[in-house]
C-alpha positions in Angstrom: 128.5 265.7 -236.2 129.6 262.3 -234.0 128.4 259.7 -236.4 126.5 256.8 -235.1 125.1 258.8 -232.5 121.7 259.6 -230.9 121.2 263.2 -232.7 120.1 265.1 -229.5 124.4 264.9 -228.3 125.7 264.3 -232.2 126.3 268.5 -232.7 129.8 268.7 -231.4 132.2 271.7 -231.7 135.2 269.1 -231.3 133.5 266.9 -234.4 133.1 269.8 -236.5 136.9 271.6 -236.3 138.9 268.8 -236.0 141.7 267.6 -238.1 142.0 265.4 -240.9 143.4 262.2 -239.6 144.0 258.5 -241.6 140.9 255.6 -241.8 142.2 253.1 -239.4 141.6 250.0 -240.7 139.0 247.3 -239.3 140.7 243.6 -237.7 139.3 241.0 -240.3 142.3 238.1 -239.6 143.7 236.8 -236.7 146.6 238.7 -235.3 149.2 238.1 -231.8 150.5 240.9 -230.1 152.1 240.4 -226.5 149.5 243.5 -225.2 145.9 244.0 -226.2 144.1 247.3 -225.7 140.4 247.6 -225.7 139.3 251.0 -225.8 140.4 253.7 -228.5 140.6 256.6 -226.0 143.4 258.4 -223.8 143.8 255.6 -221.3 144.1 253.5 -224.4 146.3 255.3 -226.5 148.7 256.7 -223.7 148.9 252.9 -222.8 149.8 251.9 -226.4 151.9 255.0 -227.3 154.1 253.8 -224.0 154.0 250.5 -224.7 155.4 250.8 -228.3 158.4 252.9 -227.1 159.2 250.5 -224.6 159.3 248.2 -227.5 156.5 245.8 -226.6 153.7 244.3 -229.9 150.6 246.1 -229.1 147.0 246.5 -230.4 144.2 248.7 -230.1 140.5 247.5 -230.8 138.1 250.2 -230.7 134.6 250.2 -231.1 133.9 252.7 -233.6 137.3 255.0 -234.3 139.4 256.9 -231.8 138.4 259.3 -229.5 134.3 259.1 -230.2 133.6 258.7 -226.8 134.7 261.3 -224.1 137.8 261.8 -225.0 136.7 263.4 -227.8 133.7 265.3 -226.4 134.7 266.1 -223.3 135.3 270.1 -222.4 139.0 270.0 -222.6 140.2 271.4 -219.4 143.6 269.3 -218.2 143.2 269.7 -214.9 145.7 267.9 -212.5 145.1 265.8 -209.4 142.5 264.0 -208.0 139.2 265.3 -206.2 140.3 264.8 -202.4 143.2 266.9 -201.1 146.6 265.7 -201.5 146.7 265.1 -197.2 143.4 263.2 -197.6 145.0 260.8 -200.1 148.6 260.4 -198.2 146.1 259.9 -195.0 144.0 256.7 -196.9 146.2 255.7 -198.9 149.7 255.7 -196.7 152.7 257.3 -196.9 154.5 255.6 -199.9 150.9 255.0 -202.4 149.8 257.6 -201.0 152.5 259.9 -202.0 152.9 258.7 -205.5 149.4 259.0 -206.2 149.6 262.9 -205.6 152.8 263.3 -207.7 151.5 261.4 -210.6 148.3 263.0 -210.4 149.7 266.5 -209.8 152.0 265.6 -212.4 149.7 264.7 -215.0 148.9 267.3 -216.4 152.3 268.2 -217.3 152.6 264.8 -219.1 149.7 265.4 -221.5 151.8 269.0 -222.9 155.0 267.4 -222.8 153.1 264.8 -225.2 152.0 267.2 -227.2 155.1 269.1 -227.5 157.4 265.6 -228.0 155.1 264.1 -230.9 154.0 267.5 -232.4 150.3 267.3 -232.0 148.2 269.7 -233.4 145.1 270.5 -230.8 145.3 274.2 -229.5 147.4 273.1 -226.2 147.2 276.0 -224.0 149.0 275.2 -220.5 147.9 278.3 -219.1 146.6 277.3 -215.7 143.5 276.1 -214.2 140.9 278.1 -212.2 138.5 276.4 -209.5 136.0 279.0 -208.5 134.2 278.5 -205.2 130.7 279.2 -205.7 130.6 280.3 -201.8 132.4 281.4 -198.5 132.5 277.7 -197.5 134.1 276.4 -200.7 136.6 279.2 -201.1 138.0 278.0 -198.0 138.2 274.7 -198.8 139.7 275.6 -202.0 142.1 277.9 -199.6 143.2 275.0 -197.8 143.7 272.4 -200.6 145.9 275.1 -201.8 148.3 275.8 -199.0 148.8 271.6 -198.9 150.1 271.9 -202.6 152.1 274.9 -201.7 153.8 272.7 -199.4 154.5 270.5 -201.7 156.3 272.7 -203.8 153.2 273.3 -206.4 152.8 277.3 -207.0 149.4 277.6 -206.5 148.0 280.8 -206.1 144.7 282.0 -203.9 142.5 284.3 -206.1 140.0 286.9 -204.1 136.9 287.8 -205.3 138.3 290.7 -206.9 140.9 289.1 -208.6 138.7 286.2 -209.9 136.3 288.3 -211.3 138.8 290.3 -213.3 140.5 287.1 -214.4 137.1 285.4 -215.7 134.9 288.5 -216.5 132.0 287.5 -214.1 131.1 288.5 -210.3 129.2 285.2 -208.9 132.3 284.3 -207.0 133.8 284.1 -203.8 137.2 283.4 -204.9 139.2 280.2 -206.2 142.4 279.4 -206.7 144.5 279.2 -209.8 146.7 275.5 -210.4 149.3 276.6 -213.2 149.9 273.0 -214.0 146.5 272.8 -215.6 145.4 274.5 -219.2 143.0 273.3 -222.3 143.6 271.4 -225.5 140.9 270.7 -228.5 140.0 267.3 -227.0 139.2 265.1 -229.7 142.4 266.5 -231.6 144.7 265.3 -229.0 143.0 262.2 -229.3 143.5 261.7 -232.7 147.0 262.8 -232.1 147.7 259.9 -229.3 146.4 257.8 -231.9 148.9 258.9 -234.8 152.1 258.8 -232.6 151.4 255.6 -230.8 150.5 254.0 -234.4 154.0 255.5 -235.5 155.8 254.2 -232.6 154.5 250.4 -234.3 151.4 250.3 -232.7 148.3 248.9 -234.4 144.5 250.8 -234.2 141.8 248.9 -235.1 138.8 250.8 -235.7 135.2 249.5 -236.2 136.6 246.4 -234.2 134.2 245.8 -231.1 135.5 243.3 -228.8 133.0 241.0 -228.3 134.4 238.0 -226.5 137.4 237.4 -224.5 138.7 234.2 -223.6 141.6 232.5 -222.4 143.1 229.7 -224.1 146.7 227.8 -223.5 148.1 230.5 -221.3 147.4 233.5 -223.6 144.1 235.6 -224.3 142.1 235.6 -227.3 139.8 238.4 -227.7 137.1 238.0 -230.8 135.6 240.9 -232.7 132.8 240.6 -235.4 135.7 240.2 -238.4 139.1 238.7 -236.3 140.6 238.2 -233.2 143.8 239.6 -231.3 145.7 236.8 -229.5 147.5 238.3 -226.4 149.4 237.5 -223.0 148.3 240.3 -221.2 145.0 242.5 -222.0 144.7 246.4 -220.7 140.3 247.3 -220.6 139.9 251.4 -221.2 136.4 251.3 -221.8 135.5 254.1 -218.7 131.6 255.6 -219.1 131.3 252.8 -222.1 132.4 250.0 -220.3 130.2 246.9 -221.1 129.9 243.1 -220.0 132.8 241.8 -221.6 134.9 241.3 -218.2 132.0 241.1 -215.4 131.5 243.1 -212.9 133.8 245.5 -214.4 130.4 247.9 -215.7 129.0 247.9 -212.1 131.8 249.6 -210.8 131.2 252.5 -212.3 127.9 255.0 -213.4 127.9 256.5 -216.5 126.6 260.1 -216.4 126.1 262.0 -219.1 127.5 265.4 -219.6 126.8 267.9 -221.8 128.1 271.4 -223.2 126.9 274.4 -225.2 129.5 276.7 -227.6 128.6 279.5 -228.8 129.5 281.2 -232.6 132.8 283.4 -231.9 132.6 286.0 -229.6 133.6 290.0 -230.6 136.7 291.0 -229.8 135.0 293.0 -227.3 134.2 289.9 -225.3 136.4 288.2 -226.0 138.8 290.8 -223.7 136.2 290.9 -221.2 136.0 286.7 -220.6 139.0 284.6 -219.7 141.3 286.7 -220.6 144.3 284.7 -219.7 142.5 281.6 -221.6 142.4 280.1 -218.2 140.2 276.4 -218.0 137.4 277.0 -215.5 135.6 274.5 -213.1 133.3 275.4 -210.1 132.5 274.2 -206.6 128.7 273.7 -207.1 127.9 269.9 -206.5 126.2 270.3 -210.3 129.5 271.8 -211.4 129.7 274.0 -214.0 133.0 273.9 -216.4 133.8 276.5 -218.9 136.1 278.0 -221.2 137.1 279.9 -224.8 138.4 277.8 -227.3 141.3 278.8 -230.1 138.9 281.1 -232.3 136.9 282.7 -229.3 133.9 280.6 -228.7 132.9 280.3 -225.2 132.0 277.1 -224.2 129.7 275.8 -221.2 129.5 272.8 -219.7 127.5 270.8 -217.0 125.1 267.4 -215.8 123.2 266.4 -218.5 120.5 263.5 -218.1 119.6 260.3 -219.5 116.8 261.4 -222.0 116.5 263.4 -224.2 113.8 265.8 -223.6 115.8 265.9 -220.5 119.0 266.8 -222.3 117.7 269.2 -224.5 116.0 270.9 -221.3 119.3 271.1 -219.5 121.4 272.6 -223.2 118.9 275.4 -222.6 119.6 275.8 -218.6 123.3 275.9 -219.5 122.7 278.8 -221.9 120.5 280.7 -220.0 123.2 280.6 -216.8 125.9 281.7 -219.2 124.0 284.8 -220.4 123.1 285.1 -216.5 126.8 285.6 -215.2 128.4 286.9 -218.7 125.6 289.6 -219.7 129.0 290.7 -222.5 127.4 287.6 -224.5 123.8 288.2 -224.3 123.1 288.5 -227.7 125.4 285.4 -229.8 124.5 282.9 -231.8 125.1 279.6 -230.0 125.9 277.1 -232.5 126.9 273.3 -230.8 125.2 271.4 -228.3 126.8 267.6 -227.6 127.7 265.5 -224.9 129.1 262.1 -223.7 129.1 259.6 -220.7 132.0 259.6 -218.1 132.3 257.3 -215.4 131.7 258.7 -211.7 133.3 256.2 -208.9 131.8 255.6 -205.5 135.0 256.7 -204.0 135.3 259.4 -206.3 139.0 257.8 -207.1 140.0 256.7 -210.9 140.2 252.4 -210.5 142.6 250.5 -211.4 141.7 247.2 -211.1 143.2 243.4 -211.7 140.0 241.9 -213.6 141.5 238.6 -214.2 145.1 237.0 -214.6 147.2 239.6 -216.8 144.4 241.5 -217.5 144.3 245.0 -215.8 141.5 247.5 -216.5 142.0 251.0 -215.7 138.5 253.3 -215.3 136.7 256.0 -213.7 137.9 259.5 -213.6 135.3 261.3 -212.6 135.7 264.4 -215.1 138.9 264.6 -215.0 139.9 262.2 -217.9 142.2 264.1 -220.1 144.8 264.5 -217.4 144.0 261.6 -215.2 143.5 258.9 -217.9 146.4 259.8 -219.7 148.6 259.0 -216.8 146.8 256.4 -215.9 147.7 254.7 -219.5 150.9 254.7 -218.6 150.8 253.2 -215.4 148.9 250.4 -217.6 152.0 250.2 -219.7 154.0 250.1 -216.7 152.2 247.2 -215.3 152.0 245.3 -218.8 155.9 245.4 -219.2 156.4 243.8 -215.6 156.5 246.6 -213.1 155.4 245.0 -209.8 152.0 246.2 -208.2 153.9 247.4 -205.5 156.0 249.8 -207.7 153.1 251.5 -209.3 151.9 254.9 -209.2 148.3 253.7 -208.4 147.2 251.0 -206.3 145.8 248.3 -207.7 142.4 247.5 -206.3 140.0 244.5 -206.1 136.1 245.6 -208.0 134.2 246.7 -206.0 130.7 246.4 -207.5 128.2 249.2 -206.8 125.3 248.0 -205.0 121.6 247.9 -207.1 123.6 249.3 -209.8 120.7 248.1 -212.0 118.8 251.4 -210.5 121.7 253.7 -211.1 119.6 255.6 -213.4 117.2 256.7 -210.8 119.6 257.0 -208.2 121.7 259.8 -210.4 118.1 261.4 -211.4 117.4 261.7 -207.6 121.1 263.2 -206.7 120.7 265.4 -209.4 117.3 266.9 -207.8 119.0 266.8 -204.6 122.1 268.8 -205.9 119.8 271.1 -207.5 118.0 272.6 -204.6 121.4 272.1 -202.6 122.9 274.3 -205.1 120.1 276.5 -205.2 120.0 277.6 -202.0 123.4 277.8 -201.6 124.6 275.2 -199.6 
């Protein structure tokens, strides 16, 4: 179970398999580091594992421990580059941002294996590919055409028919997809904890328990109070995403937390399990309420989607998620279905991850839209490149003024009313 969380998203697979990793102590002095990191998740740790080799002081303060929030509940699918196409992104961005966002968010992908392979952590890493299904005619040629632009760039992706895809997953509904080999699927919350372990023994320091709680600046440096001590810094990198709070305003009304939610089930037969994914492939849809799904290491299938604010609402929507599954994998009727958890991420207006100057020398990095493990992995270590002097203009991502979403204050209602709306979009296939 996630402790200190509301019961109805507490039952997670990731919480209940993952591996032994040391107490991080809680900041009760005062401490200086020339970088401060608030937020004990990938953006964080990437930054502060990047920061430390570079050879730069750094400290972590995070709420409760590392990985709690999405990063360690989250499906984990790495899947590389960013929701528009790559010629949509050269076209608004320009030719030279443009074109570095698209390699390092192609690329990203491939940082979080060769992460895993350089500091040896343990968390099920399969780089085996990711598969975007198109839930119609429409979508599988949209999906045809956002292929042939990474072609051209060099990336091997590869255009699945109907026939194919449904061989490769185990389930007809489709009209085809295509298949990104630069994406795969980790145990989330173990990479996490792993990031955490190799940043801390590159000299970085985690605080855990260690909310920031006030953030000041004072004779040229920051000083950023928690309930027990203080971190004294000259610059400060905010990776707070779907749990972002008031600490820099307007920071948290630039993006919506949303709640997602998934379902695993006990381990399949081995009968299924030859019949569903059977190249272990990450899976992601086209509906606008997108479905995300997968096996993990010891064959359960796991189903993701939208979850809602309540929890009645949750609960209703844990059930909808199973009943689908048994709906396009009739193999798995009959299993036990043993987890049911989820998490806020943080959806953008734009639908592009932010990364935004929220004050002199302090950068805060936010938003990936469901795509965190790859995204805000990279997007630490643009952080890191920033913190150790980089210029803006050499960065892989723009940085960007906030943009505050307007009546954010009704963003619950708002996502309640897109969700309807998706619904019966999705419903009668549009």
């Amino acid at each position: 179970m996630i402790r200190d969380e509301r019961p109805v998203i507490a039952d997670s697979l990731w919480a209940a398999t993952a591996n032994a990793s040391p107490e991080f102590p809680t900041l009760t002095s005062d401490k200086d580091v020339e970088v401060a990191v608030v937020g004990g998740g990938y953006t964080g740790l990437s930054a502060a594992l990047h920061l430390s080799e570079a050879g730069r002081s750094v400290a972590v303060l995070e709420a409760r421990t590392p990985g709690w929030g999405a990063s360690g509940r989250n499906g984990g699918q790495v899947n590389p580059g960013l929701k528009d196409s790559p010629d949509v992104i050269e076209a608004s961005f320009g030719p030279d941002f443009g074109r570095r966002m698209v390699r390092m968010s192609g690329e990203a992908g491939q940082l979080v294996f060769s992460l895993i392979r350089k500091h040896g952590i343990s968390c099920d890493a399969q780089p085996v590919g990711w598969i975007r299904a198109a839930h119609n005619l429409a979508a599988f040629e949209d999906l045809r055409a956002t292929a042939d632009q990474w072609q051209s760039r060099d990336v091997p992706m590869q255009v699945l028919s109907a026939e194919e895809i449904a061989r490769m997953i185990g389930t007809d509904v489709y009209a085809g997809g295509v298949l990104d080999p630069r994406g795969g699927n980790l145990h989330p919350l173990n990479y996490a904890l792993g990031l955490a372990n190799a940043a801390t023994g590159a000299g970085a320091a985690i605080y855990a328990n260690s909310p920031a709680i006030g953030l000041r600046k004072h004779e040229g440096s920051y000083r950023i109070a928690t309930p027990t001590g203080s971190l004294r810094a000259d610059k400060v990198l905010l990776c707070t995403n779907g749990y972002t709070d008031a600490l820099v305003p307007p920071l948290a009304r630039t993006v919506v937390p949303v709640r997602s939610i998934q379902v695993a089930t006990a381990p399949l037969s081995s009968n299924a399990r030859s019949s569903i994914l059977s190249g272990r492939q990450a899976v992601s849809d086209s509906r606008r309420l997108l479905l995300y799904y997968r096996m993990d290491a010891d064959g359960r299938f796991i189903m993701g989607g939208r979850g809602t604010y309540g929890d009645r609402g949750t609960r209703s929507r844990f059930n909808a998620l199973r009943q689908i599954t048994r709906k396009m994998f009739p193999q798995i009727e009959d299993v036990d279905w043993q987890h049911s958890w989820g998490g806020f991420v943080a959806m953008t207006a734009d639908h592009y991850p932010h990364l935004t100057l929220a004050g002199d020398n302090i950068l805060a990095g936010l938003g990936y839209n469901g795509r965190g493990i790859a995204m805000a992995t990279a997007m630490g270590k643009v952080m890191s490149d920033w913190a150790t002097g980089v210029p803006a203009s050499e960065l892989d991502f723009p940085i960007t003024p906030a943009r505050p979403i307007p009546l954010h204050g009704l963003r619950k209602l708002g996502v309640s009313a897109t969700v309807l709306r998706y619904q019966a979009m999705d419903w009668i296939g549009l």
